[in-house]
C-alpha positions, 0 to 999 in steps of 0.5 A: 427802527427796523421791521424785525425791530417793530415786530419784537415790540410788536409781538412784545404789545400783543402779549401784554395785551392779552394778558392784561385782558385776561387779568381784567375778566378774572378780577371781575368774575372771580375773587382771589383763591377760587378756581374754576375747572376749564379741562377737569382735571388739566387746566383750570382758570386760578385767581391769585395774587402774586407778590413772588417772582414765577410760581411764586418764588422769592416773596416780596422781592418786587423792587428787584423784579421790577429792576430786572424788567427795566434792565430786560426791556432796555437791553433788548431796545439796544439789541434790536437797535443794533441788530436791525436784520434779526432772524424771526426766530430771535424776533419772536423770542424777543417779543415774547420776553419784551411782552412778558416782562412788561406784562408782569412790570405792568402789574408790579408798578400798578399793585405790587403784585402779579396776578397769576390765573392758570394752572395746570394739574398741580403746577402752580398758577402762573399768567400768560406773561410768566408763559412768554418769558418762559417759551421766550427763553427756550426759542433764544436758546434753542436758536442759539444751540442750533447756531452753535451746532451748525457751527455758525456765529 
C-alpha cells in the first residue's frame, strides 16, 4: 500500500474516531431531543437519533445506507490500490469520505440509527461523519473542476 494510500485510511481513522468520541460524551451527558447552546445563538450541541440518511432524509432506509457505505468504502480501497501516487488533495477528500462513511456505517451496523449532535441555527442536526462526506465531496469536486479547467486529465 502507497503512503498517500495510508494517508486516506489514515485520515478515514482520525474522522471515525472523533466522531465516535464525540458520540460517546453526548450519550453520556445528555439524553436524546435536549440541546445545549455552545455559540447562542449559532451553534448548539443537539442530541438526536437518526434512522434517516443526512439531515434526516429518507427515514428507515438503513439497509440502503449501509450497502452504499460498503460500496464507498471498497471503491475508494480499489481507487487508492490503483492509484498509489494520489494528489493530497484527492488524499484528503478520500480520508474524509473513507471516514464519513464509516463513522455513520459504524452507528447503522451497531444501532440502526445515526447519532447526530450539531446544529447550527436552524439546520438540522447532523454529526461530524455527515460534515466530512459533505466537505469530502465538495474538495473531489472542486479538484476535479480545476483539473478540467486547467485542461488536464
Amino acid at each position: 500500500m502507497s503512503k498517500r494510500a495510508l494517508g486516506v485510511w489514515a485520515i478515514g481513522a482520525v474522522i471515525l474516531a472523533a466522531d465516535l468520541l464525540i458520540q460517546s460524551h453526548i450519550a453520556k451527558t445528555m439524553v436524546p431531543g435536549q440541546s445545549v447552546p455552545v455559540l447562542p445563538p449559532v451553534l448548539s450541541w443537539t442530541y438526536i437519533l437518526n434512522n434517516g440518511a443526512a439531515f434526516s432524509l429518507l427515514r428507515g432506509g438503513a439497509p440502503l445506507f449501509i450497502v452504499v457505505a460498503v460500496g464507498l468504502l471498497v471503491g475508494i480501497g480499489w481507487y487508492t490500490a490503483r492509484h498509489p501516487d494520489l494528489p493530497v488533495t484527492m488524499v484528503v477528500a478520500l480520508g474524509l469520505l473513507a471516514g464519513g462513511s464509516a463513522g455513520n456505517l459504524w452507528d447503522r451496523l451497531v444501532s440502526g440509527r445515526v447519532v447526530d449532535y450539531i446544529q447550527v441555527i436552524d439546520w438540522p442536526v447532523f454529526n461530524l461523519a455527515d460534515s466530512a462526506i459533505v466537505v469530502g465531496m465538495l474538495v473531489g469536486v472542486y479538484y476535479y473542476w480545476r483539473q478540467d479547467k486547467n485542461g488536464e486529465s
